[in-house]
N, C-alpha and C positions, 0 to 999 in steps of 0.2 A: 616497730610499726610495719606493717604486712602492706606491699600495693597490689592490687587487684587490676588486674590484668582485664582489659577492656575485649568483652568476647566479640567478635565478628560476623554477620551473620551473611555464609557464604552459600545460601540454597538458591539463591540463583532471583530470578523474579519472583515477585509476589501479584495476587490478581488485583492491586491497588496499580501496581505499575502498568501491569496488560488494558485495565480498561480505561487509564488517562491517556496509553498510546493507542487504542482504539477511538477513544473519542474524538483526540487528536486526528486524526487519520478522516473521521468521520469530517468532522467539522471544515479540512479543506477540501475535499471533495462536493459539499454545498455550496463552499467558498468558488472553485472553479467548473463547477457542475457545466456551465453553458460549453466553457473553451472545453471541458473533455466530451461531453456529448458530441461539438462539433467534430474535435479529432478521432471521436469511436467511428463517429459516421465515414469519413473521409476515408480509413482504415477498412471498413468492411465494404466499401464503394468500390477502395482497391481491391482487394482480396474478390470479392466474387463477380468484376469485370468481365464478360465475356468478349468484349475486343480484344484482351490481353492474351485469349487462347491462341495459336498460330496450331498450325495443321501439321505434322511431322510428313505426312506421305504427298 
């Protein structure tokens, strides 16, 4: 009797896996849309502050 050896399939991801972790991805970002909105804003409020400038000379 012969066993057959169970082949592997080692090419890495397939696009079934890429677009349930895209969807994934998609779906909490709906999920937390308001709280990232609020911290996008907060973020470029910081970032282009011009009180935050100080004068070198």
């Amino acid at each position: 009797m012969r066993k057959t050896k169970k082949r592997l399939n080692r090419r890495g991801m397939g696009t079934v896996e890429i677009v349930i972790i895209i969807a994934v991805l998609v779906a909490l970002a709906l999920l937390f849309r308001a709280g990232l909105s609020e911290y996008g804003q907060k973020v470029m409020d910081y970032c282009f502050d011009d009180s935050k400038i100080t004068s070198a000379f």
